[in-house]
Every structure is written in structure tokens, then in C-alpha cells.
N, C-alpha and C positions, 0 to 999 in steps of 0.2 A: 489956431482953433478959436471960433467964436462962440461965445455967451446966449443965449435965449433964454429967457426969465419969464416972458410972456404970453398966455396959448394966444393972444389978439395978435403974435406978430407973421408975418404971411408966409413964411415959410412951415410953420405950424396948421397954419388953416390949408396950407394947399398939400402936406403931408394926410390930413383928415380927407380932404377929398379924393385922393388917392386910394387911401385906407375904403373909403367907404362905394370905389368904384366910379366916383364920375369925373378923374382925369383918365379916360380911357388908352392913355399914349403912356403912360407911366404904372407901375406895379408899385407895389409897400410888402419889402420884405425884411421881416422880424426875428431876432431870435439870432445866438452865435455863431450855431452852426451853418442856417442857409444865409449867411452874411458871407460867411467865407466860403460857401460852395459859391454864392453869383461872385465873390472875388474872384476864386480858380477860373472860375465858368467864363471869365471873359462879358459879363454884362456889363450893359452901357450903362452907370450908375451917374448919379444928379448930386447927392448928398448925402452925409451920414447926420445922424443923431446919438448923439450916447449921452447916459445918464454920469451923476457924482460918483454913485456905487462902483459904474461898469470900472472907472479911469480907478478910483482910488484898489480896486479890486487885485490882487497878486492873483498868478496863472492865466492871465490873458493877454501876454506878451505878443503871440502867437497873431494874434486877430488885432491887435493895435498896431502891430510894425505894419501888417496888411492894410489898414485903412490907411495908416500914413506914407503907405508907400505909393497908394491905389490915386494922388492927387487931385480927389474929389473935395470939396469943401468938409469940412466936419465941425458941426454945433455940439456945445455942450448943455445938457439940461439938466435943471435941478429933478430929479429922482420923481417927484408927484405930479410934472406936467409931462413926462419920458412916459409914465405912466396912463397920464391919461389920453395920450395919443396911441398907445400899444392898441392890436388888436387881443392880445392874450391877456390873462387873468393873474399871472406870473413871469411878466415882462422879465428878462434877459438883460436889461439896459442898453442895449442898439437895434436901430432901426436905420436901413436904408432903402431911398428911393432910387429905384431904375429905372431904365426905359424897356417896354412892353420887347421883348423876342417877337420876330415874325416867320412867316413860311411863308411859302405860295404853291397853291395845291399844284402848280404848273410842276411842280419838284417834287411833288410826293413820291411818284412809280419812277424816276429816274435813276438811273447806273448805282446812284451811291448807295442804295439798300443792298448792294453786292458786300459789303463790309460787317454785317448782320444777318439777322432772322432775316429771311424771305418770305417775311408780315409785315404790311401795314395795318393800321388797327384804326374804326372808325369807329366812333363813341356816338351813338346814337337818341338824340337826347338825356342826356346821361346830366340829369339838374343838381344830384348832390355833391358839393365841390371836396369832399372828404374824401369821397369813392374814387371822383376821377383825379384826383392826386395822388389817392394809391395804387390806379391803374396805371399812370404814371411811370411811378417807381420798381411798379411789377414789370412793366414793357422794356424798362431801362434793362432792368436786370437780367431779363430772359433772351435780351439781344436787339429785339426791337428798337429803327433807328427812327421811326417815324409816326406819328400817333396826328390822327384828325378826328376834330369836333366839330358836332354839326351845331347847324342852327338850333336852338332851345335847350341846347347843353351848357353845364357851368363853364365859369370864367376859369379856365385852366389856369393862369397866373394871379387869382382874387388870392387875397392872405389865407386863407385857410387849405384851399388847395395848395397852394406853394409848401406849405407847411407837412401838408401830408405826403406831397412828393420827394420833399427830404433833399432836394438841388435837382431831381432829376428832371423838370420841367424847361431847366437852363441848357439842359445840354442832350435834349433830343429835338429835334423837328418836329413840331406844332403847329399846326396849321388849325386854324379857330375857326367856328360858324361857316361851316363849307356847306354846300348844297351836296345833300344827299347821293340824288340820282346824278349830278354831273361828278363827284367822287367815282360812282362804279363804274360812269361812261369812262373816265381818264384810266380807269384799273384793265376794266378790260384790254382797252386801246395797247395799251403795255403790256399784257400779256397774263396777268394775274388774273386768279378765278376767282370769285365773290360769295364769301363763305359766313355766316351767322349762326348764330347760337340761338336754341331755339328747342319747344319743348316737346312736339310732338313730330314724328315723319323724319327722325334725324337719325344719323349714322354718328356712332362714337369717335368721341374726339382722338381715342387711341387706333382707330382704325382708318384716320384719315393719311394720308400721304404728306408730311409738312414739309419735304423737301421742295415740294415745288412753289411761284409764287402766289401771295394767298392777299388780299383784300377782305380782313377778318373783323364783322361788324357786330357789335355789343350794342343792345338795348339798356333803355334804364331800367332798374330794378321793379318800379309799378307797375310797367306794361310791356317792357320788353322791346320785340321791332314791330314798325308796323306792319298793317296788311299787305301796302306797296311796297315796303323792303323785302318780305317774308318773299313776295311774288317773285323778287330781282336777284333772289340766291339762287348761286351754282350747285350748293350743297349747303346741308343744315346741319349742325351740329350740335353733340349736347352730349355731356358728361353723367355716365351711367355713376348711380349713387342708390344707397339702400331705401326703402320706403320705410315710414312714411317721409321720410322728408322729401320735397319735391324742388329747393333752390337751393342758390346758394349765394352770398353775399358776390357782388358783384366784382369785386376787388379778386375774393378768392379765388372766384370762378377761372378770370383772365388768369391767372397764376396760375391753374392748374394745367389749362388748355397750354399758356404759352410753353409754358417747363416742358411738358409733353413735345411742342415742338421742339424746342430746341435738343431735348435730350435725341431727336429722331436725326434733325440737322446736325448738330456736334458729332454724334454717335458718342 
């Protein structure tokens, strides 16, 4: 284990630029618990960071035999520069950087979604990276194996989304900044029908059929799909709820639709 005393020294400045998005090849994940899910999770990791606190600390045996078994380099830092490299407000005392997971939409509709929901889920500029790290973790959970973002959607692996994903960002297929209408041309092609949420002209989400394959497209919270997605759906979908309320958090929304399926797929 080596020393770092100074935020001037380069593996400090290029953890910040990580942190703050413009090593585009590399993620910055924070925090104990999603250190040891990208452990489990098999990501391609670069380096750790840990603070005095983390090492002199009892009960984290657990995550230290994992870093040191994980043969990645590991820096030690004094506690106010760990600090000042965190992205949170109550640093953890470790940070590691990895390398970016990829997909390729060529593999979204293939055979392997046989092992899951028979949903793929396309995030439709979806900009708050809170939302789509809990849509995320809601997809993981509900079975879905494969989740795509379009163009002008958040950084699925920026620190705050990884955070709200809770690991599950590491271990579904992600496919980033996809072209919209070439997504539903490849859905189609496959055999899936192309289904959105949406507020008006819709059939309930309880009423839909989810045993079959589905190409299921979420808007962002401000505006939703557009006029040219809204045109390219099979069917529209929308979760009957009491008035006056007329949304709902876009996180919860995905959770309520996907559980619906899968309770329909499981039986």
C-alpha cells in the first residue's frame, strides 16, 4: 500500500476528473457498499483510495481482504484530502476507480433476455441521474436484464447514479446514448412490440399482456415521450391512479408497471 499526502499528486487530479465526468473511459465509485458490489460484480477496476479512518476502523475486515485480494493498487490518504476528493458529504473513506461497463445495442433483443422479464426498457431522455439509477435498481429487481439510454439521458455510471443504483448498474446490460428510432427498428426486427407510457389514449398497465416480448419506453419526468416516439408506439400505456393526482415519480412509476409484469410472467 502506498502513501498520498498530496491532492497536486496525478492520480488525485485524474480520480477528480473521473469524479467530475471528463475521463469518459473510467467511472468514480464511492462509498462501502457499491465498492464491494463492482468487487462481486467483476468490474474492471484501476485503483483504490482509502482513508486513516477506513484502515484503522474495526468491522470492515470484510471489504479490506476484498480490496487486497482484488490486486488492484491501493493508496492510502490522510482523512481531509479522501475527503476532498469524495463526491458525498459523508465520505465512507474508500473510493475506487473503474473502467466504464459497456453493451452494444447489437445485443439488446438477443436470446439472452430468455433468462428475465421479456422487457427491455429504454429511458427516453431521462436527465436526472437520481431517477435513472433508481430505475435501475427497480429493473434489476423486477427481472429486467437489459436497460438502454438514449441520447440527452444521464450518465448511467456518473457517481450519483451508481449511488442510487445501489450495484445494480454493474450487473445489467447498459447500453448508453442509443439512437432512439434505430432501438425500435432493432426491437421490432426481433420481434418485440414497442410500448410507452403515456397520458392520454392509453390502456392500463394491468390490462396489458406482459408475457410477451415488450420494448418498454419511459420519458423524463418534464415532458415525457416525444411526439415522434408517442407516433412509433404499439401501444400506450398508463397506470390508472385516483385524481387529482395526475403523475408520478418516475422511479415509482417503472416499479409499479414492471412488478405488474413480472407478477403476470412469474405467475
Amino acid at each position: 500500500m502506498q502513501r498520498i499526502t498530496s491532492r497536486d499528486n496525478e492520480k488525485i487530479k485524474h480520480a477528480l476528473r473521473v469524479r467530475g465526468g471528463k475521463e469518459p473511459g473510467d467511472i468514480f465509485i464511492e462509498g462501502k457498499r457499491l465498492a464491494m458490489e463492482a468487487l462481486d460484480s467483476g468490474v474492471k477496476l484501476e485503483q483504490a483510495f482509502v482513508s486513516n479512518d477506513f484502515l484503522a476502523r474495526e468491522g470492515e475486515n470484510e471489504l479490506k481482504l476484498a480490496l487486497e485480494g482484488s490486486g488492484i493498487p491501493i493508496f492510502e490518504l490522510p482523512n481531509k484530502l479522501l475527503e476532498s476528493i469524495a463526491d458525498t458529504e459523508s465520505p465512507q473513506g474508500v473510493i475506487l476507480i473503474g473502467k466504464r461497463p459497456t453493451a452494444e445495442l447489437s445485443k439488446a433483443f438477443v436470446a439472452e433476455i430468455s433468462d428475465g422479464l421479456p422487457v427491455v426498457l429504454l429511458l427516453s431522455r431521462v436527465n436526472n441521474p437520481a431517477n435513472l439509477g433508481a430505475i435501475l435498481r427497480t429493473a434489476e429487481a423486477s427481472g429486467v436484464r437489459t436497460v438502454i439510454t438514449s441520447a440527452g439521458s444521464a450518465d448511467a455510471f456518473s457517481p450519483k447514479a451508481l449511488r442510487a443504483s445501489m450495484g445494480s448498474a454493474f450487473r445489467l446490460r447498459v447500453v448508453e446514448k442509443a439512437d432512439e428510432h434505430e432501438v425500435i427498428t432493432d426491437a421490432r426486427r426481433a420481434g418485440f412490440l414497442v410500448s410507452g407510457t403515456t397520458a392520454d389514449g392509453a390502456t392500463a398497465h394491468t390490462a396489458i399482456d406482459w408475457t410477451q416480448k415488450r420494448l418498454l419506453i419511459f420519458g423524463s419526468e418534464a415532458s415525457g415521450l416525444s411526439p415522434e416516439l408517442e407516433a412509433a408506439l404499439d401501444e400506450h400505456i398508463a397506470i390508472e391512479m385516483e385524481k387529482p393526482v395526475e403523475s408520478l415519480n418516475l422511479a415509482v412509476s417503472a416499479g409499479v408497471i414492471l412488478f405488474e409484469a413480472r407478477r403476470q410472467f412469474y405467475g
